[in-house]
Steps between C-alpha positions, in 0.01 A plus 500: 500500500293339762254701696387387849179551634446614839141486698576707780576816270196444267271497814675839557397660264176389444464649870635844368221508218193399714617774751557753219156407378308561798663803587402632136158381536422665883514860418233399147300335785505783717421747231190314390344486859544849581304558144203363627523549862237749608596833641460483924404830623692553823355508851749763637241743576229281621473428872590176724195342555515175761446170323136442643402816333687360155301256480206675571558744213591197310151304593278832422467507099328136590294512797261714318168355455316695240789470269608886545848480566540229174357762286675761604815320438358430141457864435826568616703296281538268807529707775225659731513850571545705858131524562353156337766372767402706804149414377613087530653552802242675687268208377758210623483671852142574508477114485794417718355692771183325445633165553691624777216663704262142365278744353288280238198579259335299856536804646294683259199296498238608752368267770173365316696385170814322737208334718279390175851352350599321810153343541584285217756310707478219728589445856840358473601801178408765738724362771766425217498883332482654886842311578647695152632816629372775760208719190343137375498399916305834552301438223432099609376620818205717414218428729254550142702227348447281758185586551419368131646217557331366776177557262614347212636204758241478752187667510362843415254457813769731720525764312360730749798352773773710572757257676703601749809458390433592128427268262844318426455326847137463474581308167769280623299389817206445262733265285653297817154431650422362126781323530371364842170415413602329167729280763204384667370309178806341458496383882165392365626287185811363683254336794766665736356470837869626645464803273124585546588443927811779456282738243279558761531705843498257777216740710182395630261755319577358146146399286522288197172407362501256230272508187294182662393770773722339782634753750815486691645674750840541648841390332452127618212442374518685193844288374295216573241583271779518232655145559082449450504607210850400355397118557188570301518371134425828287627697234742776513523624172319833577551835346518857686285781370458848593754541803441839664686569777553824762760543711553691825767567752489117670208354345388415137240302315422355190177408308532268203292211288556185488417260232543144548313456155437756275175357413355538853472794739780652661638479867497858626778466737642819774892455676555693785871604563633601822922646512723351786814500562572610112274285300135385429269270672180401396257578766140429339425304199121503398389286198130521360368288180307724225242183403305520139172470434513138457811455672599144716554617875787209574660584161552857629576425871885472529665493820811705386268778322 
């Protein structure tokens, strides 16, 4: 008897028992996932909330700071309780209104302890932290913080002055006359006759008198006492000491030392700033040489002084 194999029925039935297999084995599967599926507790009763406040409720149990709402859940086998919740809650929009309103422990400080904390910064961090948001702006521009600026800055010789303007703008025109005069000594070291003919006002009552006790009068000839003293061999490696300056509504001046060499007297030197046509002219420059005991007159006598 021959028997003839056929490929097409044996893949038939090998079909038929994976298909009987797997639908024996999906109810088993079934059975053991509902055993340890946890029980859900329906929602039936509880009432539609939007989704914003879902996920509110859902961000509560860990916006708490002191760690309340995590013990609570502890204690309650992992769920918080009506009140510890309303408790969280309150607590999470306490400081949600905070932020909103920009209400900050700032705020709380009183004047003296904002203006002793902001004296610790410079110039440009004040400017920086007043350019932060509308409280740290208020607090920036405190006329007391500027006020202790300028004397930590400047000078503590104006401490009777009450400016005009308040004591922001009083520093800041203080700071660009600096900025003015410190432009003159580098007119100075350059040998610029160009720049020293356009730093000062082209008027006839202009004064410069030179360390050597020459005089001039009169914008002419005081630019030619410059080119003078640019063609003059000297030294121009001098230091600035002591710069004091006041500043009024269109005039300003500054006193300073000058040493050409520490181990001789100083040049006490005085700028006189006039304001046109929105900036600073030198109007007056006086120069007079502090000679030692034993000091050498032509050693001390410098033409730019």
């Amino acid at each position: 008897m021959e028997i003839f194999f056929n490929p097409s029925i044996a893949l038939q039935s090998q079909q038929s028992l994976i298909l009987a297999t797997l639908v024996t084995l999906l109810p088993l599967l079934l059975a053991v996932r509902s055993l340890f599926k946890k029980p859900h507790k329906s929602n039936v009763s509880a009432p539609a909330t939007s989704p914003g406040k879902e996920e509110t409720r859902q961000a509560t149990p860990s916006s708490s700071c002191n760690g309340t709402a995590d013990s609570a859940a502890f204690l309650n086998g992992g769920r918080s309780g009506p009140v510890e919740e309303e408790m969280v809650t309150a607590d999470v929009c306490k400081v949600m209104a905070e932020m909103q309103s920009g209400a900050s422990m700032m705020e709380q400080l009183v004047p003296e302890i904002t203006t002793h904390a902001l004296s610790y910064l410079d110039y440009p961090s004040l400017c920086r932290l007043s350019m932060t948001n509308s409280l740290m702006r208020k607090a920036a521009n405190d006329d007391n913080a500027w006020k202790a600026l300028y004397h930590k800055d400047f000078t503590l010789e104006q401490d009777s002055v009450t400016p005009v303007n308040g004591w922001k703008a009083y520093y800041a025109a203080t700071r660009a006359i600096m900025n003015v005069n410190t432009e003159f000594f580098n007119i100075i070291r350059d040998r610029s006759l160009t720049a020293m003919s356009c730093f000062w006002l082209n008027a006839d009552y202009v004064k410069c008198i030179h360390a050597s006790g020459a005089h001039y009068s009169g914008y002419n000839d005081v630019i030619q006492s410059w080119q003078v003293a640019f063609n003059w061999e000297q030294d121009d490696d001098f230091q600035v000491r002591d710069v004091r300056a006041r500043v009024l509504t269109d005039m300003a001046w500054v006193t300073m030392k000058t040493f050409v060499d520490m181990d001789t007297g100083p040049f006490n030197m005085t700028n006189v700033f006039e304001f046109h046509h929105g900036r600073w002219y030198l109007v007056h420059h006086h120069s007079s040489v502090m000679l030692p005991a034993d000091g050498d007159m032509e050693q001390q006598l410098v033409v730019h002084g």
